[in-house]
PAPA-922056 format. One record per residue: x, y, z of N, C-alpha, C, O in turn. Coordinates in steps of 0.05 Angstrom, whole numbers, plus 5000, padded with zeros to 4 digits. Layout:
BEGIN
XYZXYZXYZXYZ/...
***
This chain:
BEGIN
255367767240256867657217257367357221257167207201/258167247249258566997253256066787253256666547254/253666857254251166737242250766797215249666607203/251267017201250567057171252666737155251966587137/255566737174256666647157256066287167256766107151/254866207189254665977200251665867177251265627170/249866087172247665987161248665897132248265677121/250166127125251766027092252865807089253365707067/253565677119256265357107253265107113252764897102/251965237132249265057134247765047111246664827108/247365217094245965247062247665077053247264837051/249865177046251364977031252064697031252964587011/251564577057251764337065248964137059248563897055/247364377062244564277048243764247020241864117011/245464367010245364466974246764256965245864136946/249164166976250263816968248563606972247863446955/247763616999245563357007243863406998242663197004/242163566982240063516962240663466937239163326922/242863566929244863426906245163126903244762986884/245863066927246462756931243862586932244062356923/241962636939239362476944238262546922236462386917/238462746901237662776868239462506856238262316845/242762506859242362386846242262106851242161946832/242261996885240661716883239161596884239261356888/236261826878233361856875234061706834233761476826/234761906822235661856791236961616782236961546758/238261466809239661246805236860956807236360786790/235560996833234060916837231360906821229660736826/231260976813229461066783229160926761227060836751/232860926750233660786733232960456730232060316712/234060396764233160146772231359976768231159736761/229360226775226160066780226060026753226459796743/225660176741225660156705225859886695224259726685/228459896701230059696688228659426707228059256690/228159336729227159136747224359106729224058876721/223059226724220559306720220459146684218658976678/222059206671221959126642222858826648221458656639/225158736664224958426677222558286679222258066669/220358446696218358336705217058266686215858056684/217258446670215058416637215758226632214258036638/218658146617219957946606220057776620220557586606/219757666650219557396655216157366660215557126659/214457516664211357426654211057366635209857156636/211557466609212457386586212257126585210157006580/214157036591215656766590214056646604212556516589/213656596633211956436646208956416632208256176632/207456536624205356516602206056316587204956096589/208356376567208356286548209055936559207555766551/210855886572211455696587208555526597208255296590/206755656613204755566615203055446595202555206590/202055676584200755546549201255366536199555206528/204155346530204955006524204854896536203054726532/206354846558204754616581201854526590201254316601/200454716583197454656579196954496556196054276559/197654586526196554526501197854276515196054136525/200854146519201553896512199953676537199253446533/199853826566197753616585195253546564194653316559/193853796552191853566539191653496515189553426506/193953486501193253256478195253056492194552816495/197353116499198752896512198652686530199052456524/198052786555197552706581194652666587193252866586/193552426593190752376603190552526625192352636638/188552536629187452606656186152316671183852236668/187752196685187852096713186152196738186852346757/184052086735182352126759181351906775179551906791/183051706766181251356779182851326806183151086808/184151466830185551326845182851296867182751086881/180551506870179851386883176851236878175351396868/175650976881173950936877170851006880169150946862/170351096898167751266900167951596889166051756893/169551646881170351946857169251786832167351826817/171351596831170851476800168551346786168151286763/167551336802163851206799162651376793160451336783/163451626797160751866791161851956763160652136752/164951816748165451926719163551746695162951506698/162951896672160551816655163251546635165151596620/162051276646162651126630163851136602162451326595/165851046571164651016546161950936544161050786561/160151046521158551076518158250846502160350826490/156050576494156050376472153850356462151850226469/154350496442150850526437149850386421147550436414/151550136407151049906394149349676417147449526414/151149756442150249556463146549736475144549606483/146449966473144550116482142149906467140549746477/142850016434140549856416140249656415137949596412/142249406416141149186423140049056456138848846463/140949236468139049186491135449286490133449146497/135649566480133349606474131049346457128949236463/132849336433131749136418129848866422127648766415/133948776449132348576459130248576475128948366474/129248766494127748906521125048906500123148766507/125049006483121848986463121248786457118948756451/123748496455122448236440121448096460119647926459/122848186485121847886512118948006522117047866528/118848336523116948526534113948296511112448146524/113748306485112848166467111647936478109347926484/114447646484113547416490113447476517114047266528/112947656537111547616561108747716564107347666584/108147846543105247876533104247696521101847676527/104847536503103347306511102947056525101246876524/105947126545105946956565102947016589101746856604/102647316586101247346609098047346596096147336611/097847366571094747216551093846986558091646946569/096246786550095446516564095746466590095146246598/096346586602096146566637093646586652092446446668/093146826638089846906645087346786641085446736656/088046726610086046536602086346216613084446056616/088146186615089445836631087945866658086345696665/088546156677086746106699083246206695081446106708/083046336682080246396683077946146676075646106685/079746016655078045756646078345586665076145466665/079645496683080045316703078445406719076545256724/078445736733075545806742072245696734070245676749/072545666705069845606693069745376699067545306709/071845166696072244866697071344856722069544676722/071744986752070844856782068444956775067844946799/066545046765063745156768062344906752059844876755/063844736736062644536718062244326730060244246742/064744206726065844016739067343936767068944096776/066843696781065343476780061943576784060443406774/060643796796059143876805058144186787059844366784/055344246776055544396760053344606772050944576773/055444856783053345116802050745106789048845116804/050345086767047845206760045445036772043245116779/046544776774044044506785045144486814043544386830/046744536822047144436848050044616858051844646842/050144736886052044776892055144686897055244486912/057644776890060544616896060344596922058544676937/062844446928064444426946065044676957065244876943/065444686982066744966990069744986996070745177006/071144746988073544776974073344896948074345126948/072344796924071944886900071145266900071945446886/069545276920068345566923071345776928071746006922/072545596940074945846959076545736934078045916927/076845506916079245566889077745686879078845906876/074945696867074645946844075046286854075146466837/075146336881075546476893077446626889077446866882/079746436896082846536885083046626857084046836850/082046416843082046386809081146646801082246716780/079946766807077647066809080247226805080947316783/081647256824084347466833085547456804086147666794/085847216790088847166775089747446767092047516769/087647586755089147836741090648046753092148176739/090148096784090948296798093748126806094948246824/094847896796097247856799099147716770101447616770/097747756751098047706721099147916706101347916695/097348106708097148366700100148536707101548616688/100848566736103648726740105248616723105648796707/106648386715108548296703109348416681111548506676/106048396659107248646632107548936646109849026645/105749066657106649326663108649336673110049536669/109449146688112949196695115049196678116949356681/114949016657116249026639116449216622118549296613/113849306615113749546599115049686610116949786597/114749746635115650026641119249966647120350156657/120949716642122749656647124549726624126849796626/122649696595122349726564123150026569125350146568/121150086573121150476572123050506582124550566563/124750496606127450636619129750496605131750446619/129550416578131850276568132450446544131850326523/133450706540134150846524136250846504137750646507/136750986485139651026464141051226492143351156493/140651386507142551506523142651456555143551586574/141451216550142451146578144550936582145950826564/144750886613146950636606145850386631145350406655/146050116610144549906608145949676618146949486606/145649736648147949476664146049356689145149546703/145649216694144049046715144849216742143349156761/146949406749147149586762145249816769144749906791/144049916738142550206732140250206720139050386708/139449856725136749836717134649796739133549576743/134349956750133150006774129449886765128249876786/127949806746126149826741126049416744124449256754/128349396730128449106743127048896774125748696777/128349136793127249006821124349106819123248966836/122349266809119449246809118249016789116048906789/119948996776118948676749119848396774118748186770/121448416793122548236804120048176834119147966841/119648396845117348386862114648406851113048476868/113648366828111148316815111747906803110047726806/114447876790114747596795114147406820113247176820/115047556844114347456868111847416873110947186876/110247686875107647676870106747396865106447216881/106547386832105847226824105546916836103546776835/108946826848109846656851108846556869108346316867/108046736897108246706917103546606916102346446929/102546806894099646746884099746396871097546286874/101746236861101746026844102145846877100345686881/104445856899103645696915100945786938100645696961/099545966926097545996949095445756933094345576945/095245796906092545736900093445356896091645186891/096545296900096844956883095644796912094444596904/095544816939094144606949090644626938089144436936/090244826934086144736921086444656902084744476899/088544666872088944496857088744226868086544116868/091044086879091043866892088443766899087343556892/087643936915084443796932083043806907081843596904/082743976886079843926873080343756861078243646854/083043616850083443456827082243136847080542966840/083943156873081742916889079342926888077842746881/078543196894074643166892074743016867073642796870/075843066840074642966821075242716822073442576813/076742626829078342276839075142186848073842066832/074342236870073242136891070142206873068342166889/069242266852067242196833065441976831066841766834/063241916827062241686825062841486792062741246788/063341706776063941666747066741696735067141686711/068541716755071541766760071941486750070541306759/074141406727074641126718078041166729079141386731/079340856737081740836738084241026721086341126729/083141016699085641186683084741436682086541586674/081841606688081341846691083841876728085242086730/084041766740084441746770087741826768088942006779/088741616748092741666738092741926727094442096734/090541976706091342196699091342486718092942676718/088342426739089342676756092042736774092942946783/092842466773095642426793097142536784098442706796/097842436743100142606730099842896735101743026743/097143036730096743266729097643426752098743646749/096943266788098043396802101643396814102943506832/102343216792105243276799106443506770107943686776/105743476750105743696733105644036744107444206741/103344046757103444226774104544376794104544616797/105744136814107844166830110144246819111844386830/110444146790112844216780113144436760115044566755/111044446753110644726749111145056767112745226762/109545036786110445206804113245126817114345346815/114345026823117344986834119045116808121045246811/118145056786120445196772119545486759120845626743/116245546772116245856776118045956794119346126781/118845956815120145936841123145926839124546076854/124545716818126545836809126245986792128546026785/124846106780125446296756125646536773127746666772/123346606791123846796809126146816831126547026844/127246646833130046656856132446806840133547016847/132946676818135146746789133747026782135347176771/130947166787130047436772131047536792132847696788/130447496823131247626843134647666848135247866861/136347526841139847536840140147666814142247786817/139147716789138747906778137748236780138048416763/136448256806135548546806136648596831135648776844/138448476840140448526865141948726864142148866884/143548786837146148926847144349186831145549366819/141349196833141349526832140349636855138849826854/141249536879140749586906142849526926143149676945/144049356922146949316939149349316923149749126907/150849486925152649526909156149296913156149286938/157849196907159949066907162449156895162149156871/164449216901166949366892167849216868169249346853/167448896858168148736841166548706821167048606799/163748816832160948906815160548486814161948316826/158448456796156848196801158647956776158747926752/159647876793161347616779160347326774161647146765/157847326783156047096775153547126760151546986759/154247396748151147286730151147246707148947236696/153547196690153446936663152346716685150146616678/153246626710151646336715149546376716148046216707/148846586726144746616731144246596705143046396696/145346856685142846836665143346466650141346346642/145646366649144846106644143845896653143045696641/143945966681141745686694137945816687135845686686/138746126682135346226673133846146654131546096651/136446146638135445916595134745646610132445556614/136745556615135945216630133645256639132445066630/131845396654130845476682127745456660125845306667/127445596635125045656624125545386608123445266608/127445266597127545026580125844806597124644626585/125844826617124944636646122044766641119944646638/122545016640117945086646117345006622115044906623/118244996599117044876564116244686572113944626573/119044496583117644186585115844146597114243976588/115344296623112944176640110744216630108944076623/111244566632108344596612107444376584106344156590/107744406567107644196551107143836560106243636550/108143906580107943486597105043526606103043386600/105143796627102043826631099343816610097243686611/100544016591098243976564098043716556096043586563/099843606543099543326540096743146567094443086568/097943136576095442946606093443156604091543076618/093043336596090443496598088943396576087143246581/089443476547089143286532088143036534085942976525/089642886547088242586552086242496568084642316567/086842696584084142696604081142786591078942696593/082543036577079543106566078342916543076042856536/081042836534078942496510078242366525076142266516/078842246555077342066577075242276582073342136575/074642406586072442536604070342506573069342276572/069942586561068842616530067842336530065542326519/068642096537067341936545065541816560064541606555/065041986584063141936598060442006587059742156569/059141826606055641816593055142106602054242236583/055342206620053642466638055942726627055742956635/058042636608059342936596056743066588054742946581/057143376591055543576575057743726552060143726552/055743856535057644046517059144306536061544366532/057744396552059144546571061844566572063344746565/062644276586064744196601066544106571068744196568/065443916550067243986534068444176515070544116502/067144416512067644656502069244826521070045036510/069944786551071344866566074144756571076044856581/073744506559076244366559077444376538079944356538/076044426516077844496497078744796494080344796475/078245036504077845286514081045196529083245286521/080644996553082945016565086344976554088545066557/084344696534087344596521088244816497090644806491/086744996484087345216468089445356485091445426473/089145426520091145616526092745516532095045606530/092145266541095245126547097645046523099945006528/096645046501097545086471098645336465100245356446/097745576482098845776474100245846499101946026499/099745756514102445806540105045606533107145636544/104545396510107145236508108245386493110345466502/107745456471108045606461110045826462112345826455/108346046473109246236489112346226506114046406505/112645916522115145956535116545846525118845866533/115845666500117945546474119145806463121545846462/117245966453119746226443121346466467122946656462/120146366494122146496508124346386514126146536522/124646146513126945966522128345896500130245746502/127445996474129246006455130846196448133146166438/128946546457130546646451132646676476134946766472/131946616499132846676519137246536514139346636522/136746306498138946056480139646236467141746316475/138546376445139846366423141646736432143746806423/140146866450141547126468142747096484143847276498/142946816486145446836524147346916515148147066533/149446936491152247136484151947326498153347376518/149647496490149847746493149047836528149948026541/147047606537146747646567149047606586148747656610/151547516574153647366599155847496587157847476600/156247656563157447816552158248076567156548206579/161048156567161548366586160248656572159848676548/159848836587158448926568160149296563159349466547/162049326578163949506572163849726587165449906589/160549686603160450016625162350016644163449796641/163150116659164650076682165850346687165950496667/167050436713168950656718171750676705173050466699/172550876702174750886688177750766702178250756726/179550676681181250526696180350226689182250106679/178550086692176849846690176849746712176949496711/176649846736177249756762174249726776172349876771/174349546789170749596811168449516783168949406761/166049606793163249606776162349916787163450056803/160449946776157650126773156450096797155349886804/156550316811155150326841153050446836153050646822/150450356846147350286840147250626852146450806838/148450676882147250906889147751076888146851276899/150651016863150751416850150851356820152051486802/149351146817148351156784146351386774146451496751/144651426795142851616790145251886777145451956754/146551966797148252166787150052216772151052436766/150751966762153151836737150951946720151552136705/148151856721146051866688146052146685146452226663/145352396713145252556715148452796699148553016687/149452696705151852846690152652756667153952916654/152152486654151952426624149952556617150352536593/147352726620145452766603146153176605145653356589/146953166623147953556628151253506599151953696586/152453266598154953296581153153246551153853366530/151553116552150553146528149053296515149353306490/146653466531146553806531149253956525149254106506/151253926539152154166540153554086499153254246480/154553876497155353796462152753816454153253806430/150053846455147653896437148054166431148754236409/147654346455149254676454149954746439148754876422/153554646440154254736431154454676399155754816383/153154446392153354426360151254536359150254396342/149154716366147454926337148155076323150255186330/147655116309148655276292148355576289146055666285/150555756290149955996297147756176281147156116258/146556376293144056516287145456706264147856776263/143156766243145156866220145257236233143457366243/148257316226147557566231147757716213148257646190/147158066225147358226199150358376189152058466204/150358376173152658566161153758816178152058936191/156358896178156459086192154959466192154059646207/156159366154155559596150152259696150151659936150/150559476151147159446148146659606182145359806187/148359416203147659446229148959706234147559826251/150359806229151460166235149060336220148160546229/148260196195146160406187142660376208141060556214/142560206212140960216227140960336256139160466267/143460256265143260416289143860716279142260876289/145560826264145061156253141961226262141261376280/140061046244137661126240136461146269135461366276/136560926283135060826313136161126332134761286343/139261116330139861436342138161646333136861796348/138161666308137461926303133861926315132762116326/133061716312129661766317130861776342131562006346/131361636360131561696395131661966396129862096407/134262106384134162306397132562566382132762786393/130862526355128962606350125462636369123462786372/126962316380123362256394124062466424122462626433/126662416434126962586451127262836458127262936480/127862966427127863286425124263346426123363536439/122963186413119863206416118663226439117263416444/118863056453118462996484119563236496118063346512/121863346492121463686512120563806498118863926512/120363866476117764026461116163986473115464196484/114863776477111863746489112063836514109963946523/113963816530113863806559113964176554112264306565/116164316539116164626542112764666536111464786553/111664586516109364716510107264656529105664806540/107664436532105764406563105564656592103764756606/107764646590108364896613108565216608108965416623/108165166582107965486567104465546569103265756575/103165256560100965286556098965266588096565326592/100665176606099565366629099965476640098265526657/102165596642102065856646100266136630099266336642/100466086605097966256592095466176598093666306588/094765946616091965946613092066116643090566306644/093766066668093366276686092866456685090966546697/094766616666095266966655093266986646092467216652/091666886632087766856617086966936642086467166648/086966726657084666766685085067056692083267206695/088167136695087967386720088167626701089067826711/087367626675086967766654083267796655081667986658/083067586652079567576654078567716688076967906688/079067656702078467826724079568016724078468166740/081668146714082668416714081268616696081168856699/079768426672077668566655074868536662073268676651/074068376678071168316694071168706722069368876725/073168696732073568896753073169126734071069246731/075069166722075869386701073269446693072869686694/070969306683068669386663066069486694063969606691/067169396716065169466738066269676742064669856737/068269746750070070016757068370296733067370516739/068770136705067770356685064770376695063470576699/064170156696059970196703059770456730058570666734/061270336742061170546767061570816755059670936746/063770916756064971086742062071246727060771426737/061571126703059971216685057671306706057171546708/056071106721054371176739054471386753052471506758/057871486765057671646783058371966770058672176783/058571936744059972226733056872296716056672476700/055072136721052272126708050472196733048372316727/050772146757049872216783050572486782048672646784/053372596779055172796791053973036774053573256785/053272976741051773036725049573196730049673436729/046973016739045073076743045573296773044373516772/046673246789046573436810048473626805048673806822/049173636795050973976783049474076772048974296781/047673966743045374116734043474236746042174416736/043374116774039574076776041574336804039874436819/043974396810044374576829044674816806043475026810/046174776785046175076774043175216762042375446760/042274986756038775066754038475096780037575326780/038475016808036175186820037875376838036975386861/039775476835041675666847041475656875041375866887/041575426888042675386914045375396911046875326893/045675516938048975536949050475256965051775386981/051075056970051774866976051874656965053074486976/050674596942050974416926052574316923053074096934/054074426908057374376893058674256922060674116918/058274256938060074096960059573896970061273766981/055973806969055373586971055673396951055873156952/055873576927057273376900059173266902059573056891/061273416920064073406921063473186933063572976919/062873166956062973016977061972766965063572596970/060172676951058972476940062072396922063872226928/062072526906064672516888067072356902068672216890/067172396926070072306942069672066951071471896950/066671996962066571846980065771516959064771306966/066671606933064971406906067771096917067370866922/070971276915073371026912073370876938075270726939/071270856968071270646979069570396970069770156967/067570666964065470376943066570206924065669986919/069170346911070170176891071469946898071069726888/073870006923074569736940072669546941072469356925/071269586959068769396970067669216948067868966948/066369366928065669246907068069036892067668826880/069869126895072568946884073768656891074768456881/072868826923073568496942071168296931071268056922/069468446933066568256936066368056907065467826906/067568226885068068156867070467836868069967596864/072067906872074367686877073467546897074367316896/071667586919071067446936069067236915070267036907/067067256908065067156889066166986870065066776863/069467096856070166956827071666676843071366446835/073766756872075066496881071866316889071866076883/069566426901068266156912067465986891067665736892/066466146867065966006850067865776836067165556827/069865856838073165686832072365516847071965306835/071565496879071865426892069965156896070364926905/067465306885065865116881066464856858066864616864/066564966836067764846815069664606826069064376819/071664646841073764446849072264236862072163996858/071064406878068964186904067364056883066163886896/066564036861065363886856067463706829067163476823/068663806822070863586813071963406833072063166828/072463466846073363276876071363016888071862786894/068963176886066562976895066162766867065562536872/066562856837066062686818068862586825068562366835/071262646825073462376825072662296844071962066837/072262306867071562106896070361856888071361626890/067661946876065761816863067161636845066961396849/068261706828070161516809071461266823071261026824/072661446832075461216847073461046863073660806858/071361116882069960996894068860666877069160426882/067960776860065460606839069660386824069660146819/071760526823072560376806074860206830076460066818/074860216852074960136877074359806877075759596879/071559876873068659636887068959516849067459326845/070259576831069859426808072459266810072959046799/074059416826077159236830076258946841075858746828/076058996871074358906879073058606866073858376870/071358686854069358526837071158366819071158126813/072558566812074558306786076658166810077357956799/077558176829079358036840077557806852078357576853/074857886860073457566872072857446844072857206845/072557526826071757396800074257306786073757206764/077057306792079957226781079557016807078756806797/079756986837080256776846078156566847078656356859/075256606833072956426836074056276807073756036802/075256456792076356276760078856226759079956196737/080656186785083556066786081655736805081955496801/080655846817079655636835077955406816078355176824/076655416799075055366783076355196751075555006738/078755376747080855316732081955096744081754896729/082955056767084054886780082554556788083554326788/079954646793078154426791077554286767076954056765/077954486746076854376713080054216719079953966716/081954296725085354116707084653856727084053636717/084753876756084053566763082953466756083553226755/080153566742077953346722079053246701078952996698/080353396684081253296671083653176668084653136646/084953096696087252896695085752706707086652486703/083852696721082452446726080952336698080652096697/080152476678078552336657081152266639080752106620/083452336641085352176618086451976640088251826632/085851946662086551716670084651566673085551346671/081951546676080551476662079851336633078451136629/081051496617081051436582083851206590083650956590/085651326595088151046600086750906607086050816585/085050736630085450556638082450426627081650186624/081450616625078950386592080150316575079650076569/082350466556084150376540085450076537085449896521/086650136566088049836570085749616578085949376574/083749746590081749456592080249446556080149226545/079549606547079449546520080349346503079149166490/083149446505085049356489085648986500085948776487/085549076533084748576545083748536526084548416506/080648706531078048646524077948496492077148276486/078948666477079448596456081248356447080648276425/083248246459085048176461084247816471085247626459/082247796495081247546502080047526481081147376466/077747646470075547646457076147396427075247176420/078347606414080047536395080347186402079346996391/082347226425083146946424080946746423080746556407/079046826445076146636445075046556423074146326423/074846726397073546806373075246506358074046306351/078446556355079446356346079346086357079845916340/078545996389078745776399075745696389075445466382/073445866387071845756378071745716356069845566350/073345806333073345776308074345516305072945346293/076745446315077545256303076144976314076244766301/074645006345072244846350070844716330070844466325/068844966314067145046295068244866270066944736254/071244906271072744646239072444416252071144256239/073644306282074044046281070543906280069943686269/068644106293064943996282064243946260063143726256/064844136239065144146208065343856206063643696198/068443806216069343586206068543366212068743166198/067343356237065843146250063243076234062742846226/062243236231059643326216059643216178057843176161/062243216177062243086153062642786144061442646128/065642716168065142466165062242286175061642056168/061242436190057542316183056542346163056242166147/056142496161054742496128056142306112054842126104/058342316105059542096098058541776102058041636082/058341706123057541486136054441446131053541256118/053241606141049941606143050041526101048741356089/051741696090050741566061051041346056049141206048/054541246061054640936059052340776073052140546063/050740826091049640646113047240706080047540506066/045940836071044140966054043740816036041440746029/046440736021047240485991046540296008044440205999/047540106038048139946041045239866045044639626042/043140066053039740096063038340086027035940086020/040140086016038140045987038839865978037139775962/041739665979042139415971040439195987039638985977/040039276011038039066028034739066028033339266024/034238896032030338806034029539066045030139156067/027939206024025939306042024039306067023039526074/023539076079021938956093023838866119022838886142/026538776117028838866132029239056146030539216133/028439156175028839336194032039366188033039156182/033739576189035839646190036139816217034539996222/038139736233039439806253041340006252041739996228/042640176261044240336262047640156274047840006294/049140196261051640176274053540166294054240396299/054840006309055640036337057540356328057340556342/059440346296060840496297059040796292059340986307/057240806268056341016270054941226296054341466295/054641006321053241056346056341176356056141356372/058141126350060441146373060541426363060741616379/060441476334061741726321060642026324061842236320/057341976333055142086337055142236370054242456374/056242066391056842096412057542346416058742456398/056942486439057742686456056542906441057043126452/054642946413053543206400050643186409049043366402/049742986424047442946441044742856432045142806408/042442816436040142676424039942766403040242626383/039243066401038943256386039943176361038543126341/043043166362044343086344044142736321044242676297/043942636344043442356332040342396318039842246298/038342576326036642496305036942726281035442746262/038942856286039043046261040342856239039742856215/041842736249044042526234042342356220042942276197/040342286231038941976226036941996212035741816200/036242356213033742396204033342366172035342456160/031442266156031342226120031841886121030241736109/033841816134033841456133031841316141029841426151/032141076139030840896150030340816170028440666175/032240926188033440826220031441086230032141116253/030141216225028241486246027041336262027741376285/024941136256023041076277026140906303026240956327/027640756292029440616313030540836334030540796359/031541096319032241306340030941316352031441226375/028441416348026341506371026141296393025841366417/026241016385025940866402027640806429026940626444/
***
């Protein structure tokens, strides 16, 4: 009893304490609940809190990214694409007058080449100097250091885009236009001491007059000064293509002075050039005077003074425009890192261009215009339909697959039907045979009334169902070889197959790599023949180009003869009246002036002039 009743106050004491932990399990419950709907309501809020503080950072608040300077170099500049196109603009007009700066260059040295082969000494009668030999020598080269200048430019032209950005920083194409100027520069003092010497050879002439002698002097200081202010032009191109290789935190603060001492710099090559043409000019009206000039030498000299006319030319409109563009060359031009702090660092320009052209993809993007779509209700009917055939095409497909497997299994059940009726019809042959045997010897015993018969019948009779086994096996033995055979020779024709289509694999894989290989040889040919076609192109297009000019230097030759040619005629008539007012019998002489005017078109000429007058027999004389 005193355990019955000890377990009862122990229940009971347990029956409260699960009471009590119900209900501050229920309390606790409540709690979470209630904690829990807090949580909602202050996520709530912090969202919402967030979201506006987002919307107002960005319409409000810039984004500040300039504190540090090599971060801020790699952000894509404002874009100026007013400044883009007129740089472009301008990049096509100078690209222009340096093409025909480098026309008359060519032709200025090539004819000077022709000039040492003439003059003082003319190859064809007698060999030069072997000074003269080593200047025409040089003179030979001019183009392989003529020539880079436009292609440099061109191709300086080409990297000057509407989306790029256009700062003496990121024009990287500059320092190859700047080391082809050198080139050049460095070709102008190789070749000016054989200048110098040949213009003495010509000094030191036997037919060399005092003022032919001044004028070679002017010419070789012309020259000197010519090349020296090639030399600055190239120092000023070279401090121009600087800062796209060394970079400066203040970026380049002297080149309004460059590009203006560069205007000054070509205003200086006009003049000389031009001072030079001038004394060339004069020289060649002194030389035109000598007794031993040929037409040669003066059709070369005027050949010469034609290019030197178009090399003045030429650097008259570069040094004008070079004046009338310095605004825009010494003009700030607005690229820079954000903040306005520092310049454009050359060696993460590349990657500045590189992330302006991914930001301008990604705004190309996204302005296309969306693809049109279909209606909803069009696109539900279609897919209705697309379902229903799927699972039409797929109810078909186990159809096919049940009938497939129905249909062989009945062709087995055929086979072991057909041998069960092949056995069956031998069983009856037998059979028939043996109740037709059994026949005849029952007859042929009750006809001849022997006693034992009937049991050798029997016996025959019994011993018929081993024969039938035997015959049965032999039978199934016979129908599997034949199966058997059958297989063996389907086996041997697929072998054969696969074999033959093996050796055709085979055959097409050496015949795919003999025509990848072959393919590959045809595409190099044919990037060698369009490079090829390029570069006949551009010799074409010289070709064309000297030709042209030659065509006009001789043309206008061809007028000042005309004209020569007329004021004789002219003259020869007056001389004609003046030969019919006088005595017949009066020898008439020819003119000191008409002789002067006649000069330098050669015998030939003087008797073409003379020929019909009176004065013929005096010519001849």
């Amino acid at each position: 009893m005193d355990t019955i009743e000890r377990l009862q106050s122990a229940k009971a004491r347990l029956e409260v304490k699960s009471q009590t932990l119900e209900r501050e399990t229920n309390e606790c419950r409540v709690q979470t609940d209630e904690c829990q709907q807090q949580l909602r309501k202050c996520q709530s809020e912090l969202n919402r809190q967030v979201k506006q503080s987002s919307c107002l950072i960005q319409e409000k608040v810039p984004f500040n990214d300039t504190k540090f300077s090599d971060y801020n170099s790699l952000n894509v500049p404002p874009h100026n694409r007013r400044h883009q196109l007129k740089a472009r603009d301008v990049a096509g007009q100078v690209l222009g007058f340096v093409q025909d700066l480098v026309a008359a260059l060519l032709n200025f040295h090539s004819y000077t080449e022709q000039r040492v082969h003439i003059y003082p000494l003319d190859s064809s009668i007698e060999p030069i100097s072997p000074l003269n030999q080593k200047f025409s020598q040089y003179l030979h080269e001019n183009a392989a250091y003529v020539r880079p200048l436009e292609e440099g430019l061109v191709q300086l032209h080409q990297s000057i885009t509407e989306d790029t950005v256009t700062v003496l920083e990121t024009v990287a194409k500059l320092k190859d236009f700047a080391d082809h100027f050198t080139s050049y520069t460095h070709y102008l003092q190789k070749i000016l001491p054989y200048q110098l010497k040949s213009l003495e050879e010509e000094c030191r002439a036997s037919l060399c007059t005092s003022s032919l002698i001044s004028k070679n002097q002017e010419l070789q200081s012309g020259m000197k000064r010519i090349t020296s202010v090639f030399d600055k032009l190239h120092s000023y191109i070279i401090l121009l293509a600087l800062p796209s290789e060394l970079y400066h935190p203040t970026g380049l603060t002297y080149s309004s002075a460059v590009f203006t001492q560069l205007a000054a710099c070509l205003h200086s090559l006009h003049d000389a050039v031009k001072e030079m043409s001038k004394h060339y000019s004069q020289k060649a009206g002194l030389e035109q005077q000598l007794p031993t000039v040929t037409q040669k030498l003066c059709t070369t000299n005027e050949c010469l003074l034609a290019s030197l006319g178009m090399l003045t030319n030429s650097t008259d409109k570069i040094a004008t425009f070079f004046s009338n563009n310095l605004d825009f060359f010494t003009s700030s031009t607005g690229y820079g890192p954000r903040g306005g702090s520092g310049a454009l660092n050359p060696l993460q320009a590349e990657s500045m261009l590189g992330n302006k052209k991914k930001a301008s993809d990604y705004m190309h993007a996204i302005r296309k215009p969306r693809a049109e779509s279909v209606p909803y209700r069009e696109a539900l009917l279609n897919r209705r339909v697309l379902t229903s055939s799927t699972e039409s095409r797929q109810g078909l497909t186990q159809q096919v697959v049940a009938s497939q497997e129905k249909i062989a299994r009945l062709e087995q059940e055929k086979e072991h039907w057909l041998l069960e009726t092949q056995l069956g019809r031998v069983r009856l042959e037998k059979e028939s045979q043996r109740i037709q045997d059994l026949e005849t010897q029952l007859s042929s015993a009750l006809g001849g009334g022997g006693g034992g018969s009937p049991a050798s019948a029997l016996s025959l009779g019994l011993g018929s169902p081993v024969g039938d086994e035997e015959s049965r096996e032999q039978l199934i033995k016979t129908h599997y070889m034949a199966r058997v055979g059958e297989l063996t020779t389907q086996l041997q024709v697929s072998d054969s197959k696969a074999v033959n289509f093996h050796a055709e694999c085979r055959a097409l894989a050496k015949r795919l790599a003999i025509a990848e290989k072959s393919r590959e040889t045809l595409t190099e040919e044919v990037k060698l023949a369009n490079q090829n076609i390029t570069r006949l192109q551009d010799e074409l297009a010289t070709t064309k180009r000297s030709y042209k000019e030659q065509l006009s230097m001789m043309s206008d030759h061809l007028c000042s003869m005309n004209e020569t040619l007329s004021k004789q005629r002219e003259e020869i008539d007056i001389l004609k009246l003046g030969s019919k007012v006088q005595s017949p019998l009066t020898p008439t002489y020819p003119s000191n002036k008409l002789l002067s005017s006649v000069r330098g078109t050669g015998r030939l000429g003087v008797q073409k002039s003379l020929r019909g007058t009176g004065m013929w027999r005096y010519s001849r004389v």
